[in-house]
C-alpha positions, -999 to +999 in steps of 0.1 A: +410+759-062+418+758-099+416+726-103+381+727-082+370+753-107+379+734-140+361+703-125+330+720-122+333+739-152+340+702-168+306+692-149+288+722-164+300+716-203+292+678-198+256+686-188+252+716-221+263+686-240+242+662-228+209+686-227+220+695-261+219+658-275+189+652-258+169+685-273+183+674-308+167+636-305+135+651-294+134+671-323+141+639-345+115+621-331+136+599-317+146+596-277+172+578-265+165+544-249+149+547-212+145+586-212+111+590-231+082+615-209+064+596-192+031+595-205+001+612-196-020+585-185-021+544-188-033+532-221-069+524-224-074+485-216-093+458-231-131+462-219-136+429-233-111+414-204-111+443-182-129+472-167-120+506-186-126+544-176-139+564-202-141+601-204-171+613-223-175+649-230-209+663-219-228+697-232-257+685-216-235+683-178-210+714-187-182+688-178-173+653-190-181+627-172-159+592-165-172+564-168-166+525-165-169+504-190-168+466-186-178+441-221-191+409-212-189+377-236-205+344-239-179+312-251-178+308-285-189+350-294-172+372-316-159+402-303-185+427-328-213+404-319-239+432-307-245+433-267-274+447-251-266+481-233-270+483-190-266+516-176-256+512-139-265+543-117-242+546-084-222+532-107-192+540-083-213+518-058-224+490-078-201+484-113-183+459-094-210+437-083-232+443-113-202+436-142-185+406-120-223+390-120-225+395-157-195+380-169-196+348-143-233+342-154-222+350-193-196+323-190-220+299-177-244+310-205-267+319-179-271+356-193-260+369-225-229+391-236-235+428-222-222+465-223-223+474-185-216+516-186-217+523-150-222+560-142-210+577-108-225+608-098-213+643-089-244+658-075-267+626-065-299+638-062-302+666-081-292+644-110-314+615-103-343+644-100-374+638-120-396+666-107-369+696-099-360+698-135-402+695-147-397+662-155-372+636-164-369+644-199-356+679-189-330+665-167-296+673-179-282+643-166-310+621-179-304+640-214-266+628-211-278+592-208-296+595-238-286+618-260-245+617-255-236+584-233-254+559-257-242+575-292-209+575-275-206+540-263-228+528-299-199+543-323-167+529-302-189+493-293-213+467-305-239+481-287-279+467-297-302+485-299-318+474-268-309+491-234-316+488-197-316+512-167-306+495-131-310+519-101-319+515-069-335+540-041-331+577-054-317+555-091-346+534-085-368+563-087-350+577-119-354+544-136-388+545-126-396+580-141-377+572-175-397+538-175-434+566-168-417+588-195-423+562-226-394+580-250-382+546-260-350+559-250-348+523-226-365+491-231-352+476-198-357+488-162-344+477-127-365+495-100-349+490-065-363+502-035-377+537-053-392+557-027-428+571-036-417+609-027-396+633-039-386+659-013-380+692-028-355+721-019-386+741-009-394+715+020-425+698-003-428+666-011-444+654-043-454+624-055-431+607-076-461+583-096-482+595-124-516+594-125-519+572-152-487+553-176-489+553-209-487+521-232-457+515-250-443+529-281-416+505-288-423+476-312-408+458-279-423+451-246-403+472-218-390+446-189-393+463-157-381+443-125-392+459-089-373+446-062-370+454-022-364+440+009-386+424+034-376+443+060-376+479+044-393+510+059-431+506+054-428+535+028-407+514+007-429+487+010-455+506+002-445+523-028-439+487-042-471+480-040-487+510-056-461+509-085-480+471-092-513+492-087-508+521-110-494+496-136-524+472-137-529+455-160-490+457-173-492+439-206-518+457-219-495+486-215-466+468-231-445+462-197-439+428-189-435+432-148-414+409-122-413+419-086-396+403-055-390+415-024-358+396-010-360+376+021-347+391+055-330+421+038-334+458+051-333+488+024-293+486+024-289+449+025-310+444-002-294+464-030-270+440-042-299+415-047-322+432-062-298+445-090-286+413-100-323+401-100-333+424-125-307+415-146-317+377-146-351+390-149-344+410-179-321+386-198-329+355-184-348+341-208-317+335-229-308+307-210-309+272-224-315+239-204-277+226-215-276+195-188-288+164-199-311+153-169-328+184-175-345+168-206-342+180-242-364+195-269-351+209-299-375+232-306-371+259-282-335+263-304-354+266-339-376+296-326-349+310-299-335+337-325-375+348-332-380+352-295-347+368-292-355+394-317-395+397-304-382+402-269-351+427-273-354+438-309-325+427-325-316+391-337-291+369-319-277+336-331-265+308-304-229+306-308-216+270-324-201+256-286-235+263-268-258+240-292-232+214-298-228+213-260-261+212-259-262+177-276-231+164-265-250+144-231-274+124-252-251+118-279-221+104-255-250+085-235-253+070-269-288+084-271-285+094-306-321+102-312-321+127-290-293+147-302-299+140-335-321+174-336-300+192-316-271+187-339-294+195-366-304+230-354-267+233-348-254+225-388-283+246-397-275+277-381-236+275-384-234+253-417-197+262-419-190+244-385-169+211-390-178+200-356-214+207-362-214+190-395-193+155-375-217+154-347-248+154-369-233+129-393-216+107-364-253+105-346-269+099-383-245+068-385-254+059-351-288+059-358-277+031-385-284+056-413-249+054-430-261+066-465-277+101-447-245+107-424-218+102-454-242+128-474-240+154-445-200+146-443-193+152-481-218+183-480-196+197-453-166+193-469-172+201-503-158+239-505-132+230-477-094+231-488-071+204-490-061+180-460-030+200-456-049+232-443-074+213-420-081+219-387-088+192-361-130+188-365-121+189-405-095+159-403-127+142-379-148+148-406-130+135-433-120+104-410-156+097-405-168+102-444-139+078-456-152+049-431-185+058-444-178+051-478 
């Protein structure tokens, strides 16, 4: 029995000791190997390689709201390179589909680098309300879109100033009633499937379209795709059709308008559809004819930056890989006339590109125009550091201008 006893009382002092040690490290600041609390939650991820939650605080909701977050980048982009804003609603319905599209079509420079915030909701359609709060712009969850979401994303991010509302049914009505409300709080719009009621708690039901739209008040046009199924309740339909007719004439009004109702889809079938739509709709103009066979013409990559900026207010340049991409078909066809401009435009807009400045000068000497291509070689390496410190394009480059010589 002793010996029981002084075992456990052994036991007992052991584990003072070792509770002891452990309450001294702490206080130093420094735990032992292997026994540091657990923290509190996972480290925020990349949102430039991965979908992130973010918690934004909210007076306008009472509560903060999480949100997902998902960066998209075209090749050849710098990471601060300003990104249009999309604002998804049902965003836990439709991030997935919405940010996967995105970054596939990005990659293929089919669409441009985006900020997709997708927002879930907590009370669906009291929040996507127009009419029970008097209007949109007294909606406390519109409010938090605009007056808390976007500074919040636009201090951590390289947001543009441009942004976009996708919804579709109940969203699609919300995006359609921010579009009606002309704040200039959004310059993009996805309409999907918005019904032309609203039912209120009293049993009404109110017309969710204005009696007339005001033009716009943004130096931009606003972009506004409607979208529904072929096979959609007749309402649906319907309310499609008197959205074209209230609009009229939409450029006089500053909207530039695209509708398509999708083949053989009913109103849940077509959601994913029309969402993605809209977003080509929106941003497709950005992309650039990049295979040979499709023909080429240099000009549309003088003036792409002006018609950038005209359409979504900001300017945008085409990274380095896109235009010398673009030329590389003709030039390896040995059609050197043809990408002579394209590696023109290219040198131009990123003078301090070595493979820029080779292609231009290799299709000048192809062209038999030796004197011109060993003029555009030296340019380019005239404020470049010594051999030692070159990169591959630069060692090219200086290859090229010492056969030139």
């Amino acid at each position: 029995m002793a010996s029981r006893i002084g075992r456990s009382v052994g036991v007992l002092v052991w584990l003072v000791l070792v509770m002891l040690l452990l309450g001294a490290c702490r206080e130093a600041g420094d735990s032992p190997a292997g026994l540091e609390p657990a923290p509190l939650a996972a480290p925020l991820g990349d949102p430039w390689q991965e979908t992130v939650e973010l918690e934004v605080p909210s007076e306008r909701l009472g509560a903060s709201r999480t949100v997902a977050l998902r960066i998209t980048s075209v090749p050849g982009s710098e990471r601060d390179t300003p990104r249009p804003l999309v604002m998804v609603m049902d965003g836990a319905s439709y991030h997935g589909l919405v940010s996967g599209y995105a970054e596939a079509m990005a990659r293929r420079w089919a669409l441009p680098g985006l900020i997709i915030v997708s927002v879930p909701h907590q009370q669906r359609e009291a929040e996507l309300s127009s009419l029970r709060h008097g209007g949109i712009a007294e909606n406390p969850f519109y409010r938090f879109l605009v007056d808390e979401l976007t500074p919040f994303i636009a201090e951590r991010y390289p947001a543009a100033p441009h942004r976009s509302l996708l919804g579709y049914s109940s969203g699609g009505a919300f995006a359609l009633a921010a579009l009606f409300e002309n704040d200039g709080a959004f310059q993009g719009f996805v309409v999907g499937a918005a019904p032309p009621v609203e039912r209120l708690d009293d049993g009404r039901q109110v017309e969710l379209l204005p009696a007339q739209v005001a033009a716009t008040r943004g130096a931009v046009p606003r972009l506004l795709h409607l979208g529904v199924g072929s096979l959609d309740q007749d309402w649906f339909l319907d309310a499609e059709e008197a959205i074209r007719q209230r609009l009229g004439d939409a450029r006089s009004l500053g909207v530039e308008l695209s509708a398509r109702r999708v083949p053989g889809a009913t109103h849940n079938s077509a959601a994913p559809q029309v969402l993605l739509d809209g977003l080509g709709e929106i941003f497709g103009p950005w992309e650039l004819p990049i295979s040979y066979q499709l023909g080429f013409d240099a000009k549309p990559l003088r003036t792409w930056s002006e018609r950038h900026e005209a359409r979504f207010g900001f300017a945008a340049q085409l990274p380095e890989e896109v235009l010398v991409q673009y030329g590389m078909g003709p030039f390896f066809d040995g059609d050197f006339a043809t990408a002579l401009p394209v590696f023109e435009v290219a040198a131009e807009i990123h003078p301090a590109s070595p493979a820029a400045a080779w292609y231009l000068a290799a299709s000048l000497r192809g062209l038999e125009r030796p004197a011109e291509a060993l003029e555009v070689a030296e340019a380019a390496l005239a404020d470049r550091p010594g051999e030692a410190d070159a990169g591959p394009w630069e060692q090219r480059l200086r290859q090229l201008a010492d056969e030139l010589r």
